[in-house]
N, C-alpha and C positions, 0 to 999 in steps of 0.2 A: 788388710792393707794390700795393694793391689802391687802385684811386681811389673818388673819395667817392661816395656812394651815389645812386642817381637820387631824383630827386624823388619824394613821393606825389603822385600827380592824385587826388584826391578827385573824386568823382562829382557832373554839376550837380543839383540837385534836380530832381527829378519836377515838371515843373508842376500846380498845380492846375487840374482838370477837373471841374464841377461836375457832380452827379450827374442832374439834369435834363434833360441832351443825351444820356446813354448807356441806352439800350433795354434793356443788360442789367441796372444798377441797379434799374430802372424793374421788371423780372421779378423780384428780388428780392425788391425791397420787396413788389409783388404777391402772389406765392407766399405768403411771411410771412403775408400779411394774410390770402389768402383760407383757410390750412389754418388758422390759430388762431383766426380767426373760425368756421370748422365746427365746431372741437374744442368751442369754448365752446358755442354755442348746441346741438351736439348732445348734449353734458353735461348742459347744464341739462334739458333736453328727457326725457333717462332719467333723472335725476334725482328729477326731478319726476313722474313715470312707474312708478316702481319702489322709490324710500328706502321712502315710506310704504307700509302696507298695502295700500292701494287706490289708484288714480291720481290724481295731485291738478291738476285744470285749472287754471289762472289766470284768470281770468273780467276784462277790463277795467271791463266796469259794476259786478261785485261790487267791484273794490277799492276805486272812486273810492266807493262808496257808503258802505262802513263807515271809510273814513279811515283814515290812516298809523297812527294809534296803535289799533287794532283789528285791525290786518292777520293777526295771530296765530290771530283765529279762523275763517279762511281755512284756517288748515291742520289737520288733521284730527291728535290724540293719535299718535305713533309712537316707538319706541325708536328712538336712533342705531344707523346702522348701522358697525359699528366695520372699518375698512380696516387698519387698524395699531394695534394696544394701543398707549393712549399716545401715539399720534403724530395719526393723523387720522380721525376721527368724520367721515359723511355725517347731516346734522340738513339737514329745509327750513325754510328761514326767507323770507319775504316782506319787501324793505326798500325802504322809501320814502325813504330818503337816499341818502347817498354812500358812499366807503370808510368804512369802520371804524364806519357807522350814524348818522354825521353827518347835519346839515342836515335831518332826518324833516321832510317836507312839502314839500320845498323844490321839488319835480319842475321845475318850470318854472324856475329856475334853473341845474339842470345841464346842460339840456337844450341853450339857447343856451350856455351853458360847453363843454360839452362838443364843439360844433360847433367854435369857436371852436379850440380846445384841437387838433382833429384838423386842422384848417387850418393853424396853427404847425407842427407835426410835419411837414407837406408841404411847406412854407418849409423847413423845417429840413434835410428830407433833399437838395431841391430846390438849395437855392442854397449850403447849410455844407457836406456832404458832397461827398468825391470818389467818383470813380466807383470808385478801389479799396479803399473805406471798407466791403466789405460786411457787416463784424461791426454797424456801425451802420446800416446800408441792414434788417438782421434784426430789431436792435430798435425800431426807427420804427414798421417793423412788424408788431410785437409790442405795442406799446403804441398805433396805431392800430387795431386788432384787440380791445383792452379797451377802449377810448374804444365803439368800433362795437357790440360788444356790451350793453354796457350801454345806450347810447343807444336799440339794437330792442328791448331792455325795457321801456325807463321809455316810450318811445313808443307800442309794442304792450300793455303790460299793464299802466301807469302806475306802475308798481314795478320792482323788479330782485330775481329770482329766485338766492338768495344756497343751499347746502348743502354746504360745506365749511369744515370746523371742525376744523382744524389745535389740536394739543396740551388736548385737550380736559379735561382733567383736573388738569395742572399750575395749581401754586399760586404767589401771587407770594413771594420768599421777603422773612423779618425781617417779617410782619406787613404789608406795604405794600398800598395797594388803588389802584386808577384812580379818577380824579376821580368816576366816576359809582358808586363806594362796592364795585364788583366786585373779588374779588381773583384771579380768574382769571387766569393769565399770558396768555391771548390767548381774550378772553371773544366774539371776533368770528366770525361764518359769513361767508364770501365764498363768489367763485368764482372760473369757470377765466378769465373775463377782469380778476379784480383780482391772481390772480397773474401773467399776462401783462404788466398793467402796472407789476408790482413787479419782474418779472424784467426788462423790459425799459428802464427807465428809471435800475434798477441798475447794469444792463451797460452803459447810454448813459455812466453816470457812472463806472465805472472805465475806461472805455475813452478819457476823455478826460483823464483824471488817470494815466492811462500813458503816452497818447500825443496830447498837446497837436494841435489840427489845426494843420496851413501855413495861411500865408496865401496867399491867393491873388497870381500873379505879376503884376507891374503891367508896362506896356509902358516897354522904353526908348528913350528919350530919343537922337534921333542930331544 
């Protein structure tokens, strides 16, 4: 006759370790930052280098002189260059806002925002994250990496050098058009650091709606 079954010992939780004490975090996060900050700015770089026919400078004094809403004619007539029928168009655009073409003028508002913005993220990896959190230690940064790039634009050239134009052809459908009267399904040009900071702050947000963080262990009581 077989006696009762042993207990389960469930395992004690993992304490939290925050990621600001471990070096190796710390390389993570690093790496991240420094490869997708190259990818972006060496992007924009041939970008700007090669879409058009000829090479197109970004001049700081030309832009602050002709102003946000002129910056168009900074760029010289060129057909997109087509990556994918249908899917992604290389067009340069000059933009003196933020994502999606917002805020035009607003430079000196993103600027400390943006500061700001990339300090949070260092909190955030710093004292929320554990050290074996490295799908989030990735996209920290990845989106400190878009924050950074943009910021050596709007600094360096008083704009941000935008040429990728995802679904460049699609229409919205039933007739529908975006507040600004466009009916383009995504009438926007970015770049490789506004998709960094969509990928990254995407994956921040499934990955904490999969797996809620611990709280940290508080000391007991003897």
């Amino acid at each position: 006759m077989n006696g009762p079954e042993p207990e389960t010992i469930s395992a004690p939780p993992r304490p939290f370790e925050p990621a600001f004490r471990v070096p190796g975090a710390w390389a993570t996060l690093a790496i991240t930052f420094l490869i997708a900050l190259a990818v972006d700015l060496g992007t924009k770089h041939a970008a700007f280098e090669y879409v058009a026919d000829v090479p197109v400078p970004v001049l700081r004094e030309r832009v602050l002189e002709v102003g946000p809403q002129r910056l168009h004619t900074l760029i010289p007539p060129h057909a997109p260059v087509v990556v994918v029928p249908q899917v992604l168009d290389l067009q340069l655009v000059l933009n003196a806002g933020a994502v999606f073409g917002t805020g035009q003028g607003k430079r000196w508002v993103f600027i400390p925002f943006a500061f700001v913005a990339i300090g949070f993220c260092l909190w955030m990896f710093g004292r929320w994250t554990d050290r074996r959190d490295g799908l989030s230690h990735i996209c920290i940064g990845l989106i400190i990496a878009g924050g950074v790039g943009n910021l050596y634009d709007r600094i360096m050239f008083a704009c941000v050098r935008d040429f990728l134009h995802p679904l460049p052809h699609l229409q919205i459908p039933f007739g529908l058009k975006w507040p600004s009267g466009d009916a383009a399904l995504w009438p926007y040009v970015s770049n490789v650091a506004d998709a960094f900071l969509i990928i990254g702050i995407g994956l921040l947000m499934i990955r904490l709606w999969r797996s809620p963080h611990p709280a940290p262990l508080t000391p007991s009581k003897r």
